[in-house]
C-alpha atoms as one frame of an Amber mdcrd trajectory, in Angstrom:
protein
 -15.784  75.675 -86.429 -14.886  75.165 -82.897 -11.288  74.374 -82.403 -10.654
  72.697 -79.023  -7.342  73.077 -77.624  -5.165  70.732 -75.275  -1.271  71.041
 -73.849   0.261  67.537 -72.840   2.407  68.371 -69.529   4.829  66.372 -67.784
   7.662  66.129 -65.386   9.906  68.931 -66.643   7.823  71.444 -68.948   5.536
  72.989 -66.055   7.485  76.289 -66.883   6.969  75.775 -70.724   3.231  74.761
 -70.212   2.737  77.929 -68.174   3.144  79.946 -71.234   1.631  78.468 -73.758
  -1.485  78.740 -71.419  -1.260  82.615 -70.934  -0.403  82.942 -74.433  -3.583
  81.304 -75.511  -5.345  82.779 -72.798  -4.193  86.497 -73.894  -6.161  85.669
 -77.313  -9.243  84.487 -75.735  -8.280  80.515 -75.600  -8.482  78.304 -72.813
  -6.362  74.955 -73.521  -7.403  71.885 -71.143  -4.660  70.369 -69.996  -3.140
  66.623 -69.422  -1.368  66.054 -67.019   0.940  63.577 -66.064   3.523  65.814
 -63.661   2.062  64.787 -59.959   4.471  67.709 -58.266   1.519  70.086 -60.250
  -2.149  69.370 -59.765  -3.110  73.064 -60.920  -6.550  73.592 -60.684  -8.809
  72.339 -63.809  -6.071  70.293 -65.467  -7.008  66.588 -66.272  -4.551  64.886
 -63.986  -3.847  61.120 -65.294  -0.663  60.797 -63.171   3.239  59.918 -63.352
   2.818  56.762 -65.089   1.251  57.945 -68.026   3.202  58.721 -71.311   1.586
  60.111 -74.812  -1.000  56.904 -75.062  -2.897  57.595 -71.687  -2.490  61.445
 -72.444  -4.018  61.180 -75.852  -7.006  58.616 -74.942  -7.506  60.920 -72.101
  -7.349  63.964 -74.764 -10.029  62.292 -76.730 -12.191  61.081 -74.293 -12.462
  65.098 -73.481 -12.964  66.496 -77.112 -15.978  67.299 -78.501 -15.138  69.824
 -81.047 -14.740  70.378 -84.764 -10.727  70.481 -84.609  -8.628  68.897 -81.931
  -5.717  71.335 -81.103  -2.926  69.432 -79.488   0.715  70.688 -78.068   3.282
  69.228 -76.720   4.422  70.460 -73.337   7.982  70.949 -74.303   6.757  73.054
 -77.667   7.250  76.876 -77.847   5.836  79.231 -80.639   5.376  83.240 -80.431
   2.357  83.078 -82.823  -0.333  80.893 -81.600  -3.225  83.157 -83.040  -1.788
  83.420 -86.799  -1.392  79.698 -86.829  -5.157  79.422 -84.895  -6.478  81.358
 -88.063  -4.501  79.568 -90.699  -5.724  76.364 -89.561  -9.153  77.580 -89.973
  -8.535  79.357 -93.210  -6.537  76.315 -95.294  -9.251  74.009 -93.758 -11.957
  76.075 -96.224  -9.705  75.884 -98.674  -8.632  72.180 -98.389 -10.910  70.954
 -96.472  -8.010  68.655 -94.694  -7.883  65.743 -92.554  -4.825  67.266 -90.608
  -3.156  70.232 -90.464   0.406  71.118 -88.906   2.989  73.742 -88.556   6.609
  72.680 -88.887   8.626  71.418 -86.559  12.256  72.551 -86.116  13.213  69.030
 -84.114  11.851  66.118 -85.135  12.788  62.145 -86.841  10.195  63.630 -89.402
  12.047  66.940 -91.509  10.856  67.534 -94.767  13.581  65.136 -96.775  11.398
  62.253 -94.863   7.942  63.357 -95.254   7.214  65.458 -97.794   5.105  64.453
-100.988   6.270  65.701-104.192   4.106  65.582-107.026   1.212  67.417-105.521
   1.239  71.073-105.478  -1.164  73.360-103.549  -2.552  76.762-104.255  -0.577
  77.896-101.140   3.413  77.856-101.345   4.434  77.605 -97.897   2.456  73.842
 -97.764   2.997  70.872 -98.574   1.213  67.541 -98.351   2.717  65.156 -96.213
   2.924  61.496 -95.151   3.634  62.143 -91.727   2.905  65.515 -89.902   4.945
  64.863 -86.598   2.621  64.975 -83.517   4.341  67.625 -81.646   1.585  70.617
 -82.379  -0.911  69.567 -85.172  -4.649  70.045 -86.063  -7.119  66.800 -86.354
 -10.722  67.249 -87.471 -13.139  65.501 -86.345 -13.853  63.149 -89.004 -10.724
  61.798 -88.734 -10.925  61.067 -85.291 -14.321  59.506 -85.463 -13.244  57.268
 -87.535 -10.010  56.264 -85.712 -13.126  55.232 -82.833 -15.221  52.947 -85.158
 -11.826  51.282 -86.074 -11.719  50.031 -82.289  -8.226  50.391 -82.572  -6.796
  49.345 -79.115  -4.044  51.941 -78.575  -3.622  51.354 -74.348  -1.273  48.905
 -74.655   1.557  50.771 -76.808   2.218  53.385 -73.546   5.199  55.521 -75.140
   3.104  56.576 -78.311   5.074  55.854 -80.866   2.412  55.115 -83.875  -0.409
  57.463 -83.283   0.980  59.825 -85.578   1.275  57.569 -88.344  -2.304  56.569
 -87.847  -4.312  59.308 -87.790  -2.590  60.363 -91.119  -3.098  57.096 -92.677
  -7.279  57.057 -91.902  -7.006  60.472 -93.037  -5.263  60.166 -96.722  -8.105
  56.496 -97.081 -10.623  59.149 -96.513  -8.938  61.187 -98.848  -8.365  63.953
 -96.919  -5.264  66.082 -96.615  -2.512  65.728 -94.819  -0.431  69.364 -94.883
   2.099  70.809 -92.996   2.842  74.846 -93.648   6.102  75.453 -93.430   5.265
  79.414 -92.800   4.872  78.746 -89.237   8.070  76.676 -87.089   7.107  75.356
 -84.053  10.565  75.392 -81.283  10.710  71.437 -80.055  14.200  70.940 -78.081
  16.052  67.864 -79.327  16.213  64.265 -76.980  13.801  62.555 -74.849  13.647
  61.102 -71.769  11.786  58.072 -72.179  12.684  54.323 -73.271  13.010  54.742
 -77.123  13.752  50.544 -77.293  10.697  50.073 -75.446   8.959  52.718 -77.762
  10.258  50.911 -81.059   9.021  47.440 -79.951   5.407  49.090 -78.895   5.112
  50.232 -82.464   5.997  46.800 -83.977   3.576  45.364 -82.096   0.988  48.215
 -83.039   1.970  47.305 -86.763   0.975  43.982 -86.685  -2.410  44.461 -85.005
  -3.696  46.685 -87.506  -6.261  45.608 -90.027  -4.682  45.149 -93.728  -5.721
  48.470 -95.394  -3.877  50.337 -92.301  -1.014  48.354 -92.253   0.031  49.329
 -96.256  -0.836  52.949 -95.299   1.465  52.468 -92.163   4.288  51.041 -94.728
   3.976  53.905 -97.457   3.733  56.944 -94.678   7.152  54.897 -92.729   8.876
  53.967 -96.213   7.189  54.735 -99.654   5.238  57.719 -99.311   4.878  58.734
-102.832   2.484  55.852-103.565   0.328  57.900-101.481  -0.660  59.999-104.127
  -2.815  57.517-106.008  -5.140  57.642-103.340  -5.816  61.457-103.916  -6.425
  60.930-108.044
């Protein structure tokens, strides 16, 4: 399976995004990067400029793809292990044949006590199934994200982001398809951001109440009820 890999840069993590691309680069993988960071128009990124946030990154990320897995980072993510996580990624997907697949995160709204499912063990320990992966580093197949497209699902207008990983999860547990995050591997993510989290909160509101019915409980059980996700899986 071809995993294609992109790194989400902008104002702030050129350092950070330097390093992830020579780490993946020392284990033969070349990410294609979005960038929104004008002060660094290194050649081959996908420059989408200064006025794009996670939306226009992410459209522009899947405009691009054309793989069997999309591989997405954040710019201000760090991890000392890329290759182990590459090839347990691939490995769990034979097993589980997921929708999405995700590391940990050691900094974000979503922590275990707010995502995890209980009630649904799997063959490997350091897993769980989860409502809500975080979109800071995670693993999307293809399926998934083909049918996010025949949805028609106009994300452009919600610019911060806020909703996309709530989404993608929620086609992915209608398909019936997994939603794990291993908990072997923990991905660094500083804490705070530096964009309008009001403006963000309204955005996803609005996103709510565009979606068509069947996406709109899945939205409601991953945000506040996510055990009732397991009778999908039965």
């Amino acid at each position: 399976m071809k995993i294609q890999s992109f790194i989400f840069n902008w104002r702030g993590q050129y350092e950070r995004t330097k390093e992830k691309i020579a780490q993946l680069n020392t284990i033969g993988v070349s990410p294609i990067i979005i960038n929104s960071d004008e002060a660094y128009n290194s050649e081959g990124w996908v420059n989408v400029g200064e006025d794009a946030y996670f939306t226009d990154q992410f459209i522009k990320a899947l405009q691009i793809f054309d793989g069997d897995i999309l591989f997405h980072i954040q710019g201000d993510a760090s991890y000392n292990d890329w290759q182990n996580l590459m090839k347990d990624a691939l490995s769990s997907y034979e097993t589980y044949q997921w929708g999405i697949y995700a590391p940990n995160v050691n900094y974000t709204w979503y922590d275990s006590s707010r995502t995890d499912i209980e009630g649904a063990e799997l063959r490997d320990k350091t897993m769980k199934l989860v409502a809500c992966p975080d979109c800071t580093c995670w693993f999307i197949h293809k399926d998934i994200i083909d049918v996010f497209k025949e949805t028609k699902i106009d994300m452009s207008p919600y610019k911060m982001g806020w909703g996309w990983d709530i989404i993608f999860p929620a086609i992915s547990y209608l398909m019936k398809r997994l939603v794990i995050r291993d908990y072997f591997h923990t991905i660094d993510h500083p804490p705070g951001t530096n964009y309008n989290k009001q403006q963000a909160e309204i955005e996803m509101a609005q996103l709510f109440n565009s979606l068509p019915h069947e996406l709109k409980v899945m939205f409601h059980w991953i945000k506040n009820d996510r055990q009732q996700i397991l009778q999908l899986l039965k």
